[in-house]
C-alpha positions, 0 to 999 in steps of 0.5 A: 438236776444237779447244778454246781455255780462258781463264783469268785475268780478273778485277777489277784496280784502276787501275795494276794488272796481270793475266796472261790464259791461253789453253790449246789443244788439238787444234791446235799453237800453234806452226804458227799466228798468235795474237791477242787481241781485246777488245770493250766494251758498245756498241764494236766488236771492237778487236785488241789483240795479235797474235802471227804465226806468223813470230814477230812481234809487233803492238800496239794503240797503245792497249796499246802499251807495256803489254800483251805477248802471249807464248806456251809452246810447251811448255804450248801456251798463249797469255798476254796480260800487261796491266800499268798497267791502266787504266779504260779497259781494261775489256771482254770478252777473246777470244783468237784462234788462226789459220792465215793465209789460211784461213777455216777455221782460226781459233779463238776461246776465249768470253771472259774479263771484265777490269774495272778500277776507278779 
């Protein structure tokens, strides 16, 4: 019944931004953690941005400083804003929707590619 929709992925240049969206139905954005999760080919799964259900923000040091994760309570829906992208940033992003604690409620979209070109 839970469905997380990605959107926004592409191809940007090194320097560039995009914005990755996340839309959510069947649950209420509001009452739950959000997060994304990026993995390169042959790397593990790295946090890059989490958003708590309390209202908090965390950041890979990686991304500090460039990404922001944000979410509309109105369009229930989670973004990612990646801005000076970098080479580096290049992977497969997932985003993540939880309830802490429970090893039921937690969520993931299948993943949009971001490559990033020098």
């Amino acid at each position: 019944q839970v469905q997380l929709v990605e959107s926004g992925g592409g191809l940007a240049q090194t320097g560039g931004s995009l914005r990755l969206s996340c839309a959510a139905s069947g649950i209420t954005l509001q009452f739950y953690g959000m997060a994304w999760y990026r993995q390169a080919p042959g790397k593990q799964r790295e946090l890059v941005a989490q958003f708590t259900r309390g209202g908090s923000t965390n950041y890979a040091d990686s991304v500090n400083g460039r990404f922001t994760i944000s979410r509309d309570n109105a369009k229930n829906t989670v973004y990612l804003q990646m801005n000076s992208l970098k080479p580096e940033d290049t992977a497969v992003y997932s985003c993540n929707v939880y309830r802490p604690g429970s090893s039921f409620d937690n969520y993931w979209g299948q993943g949009t590619q971001v490559t990033v070109s020098s």
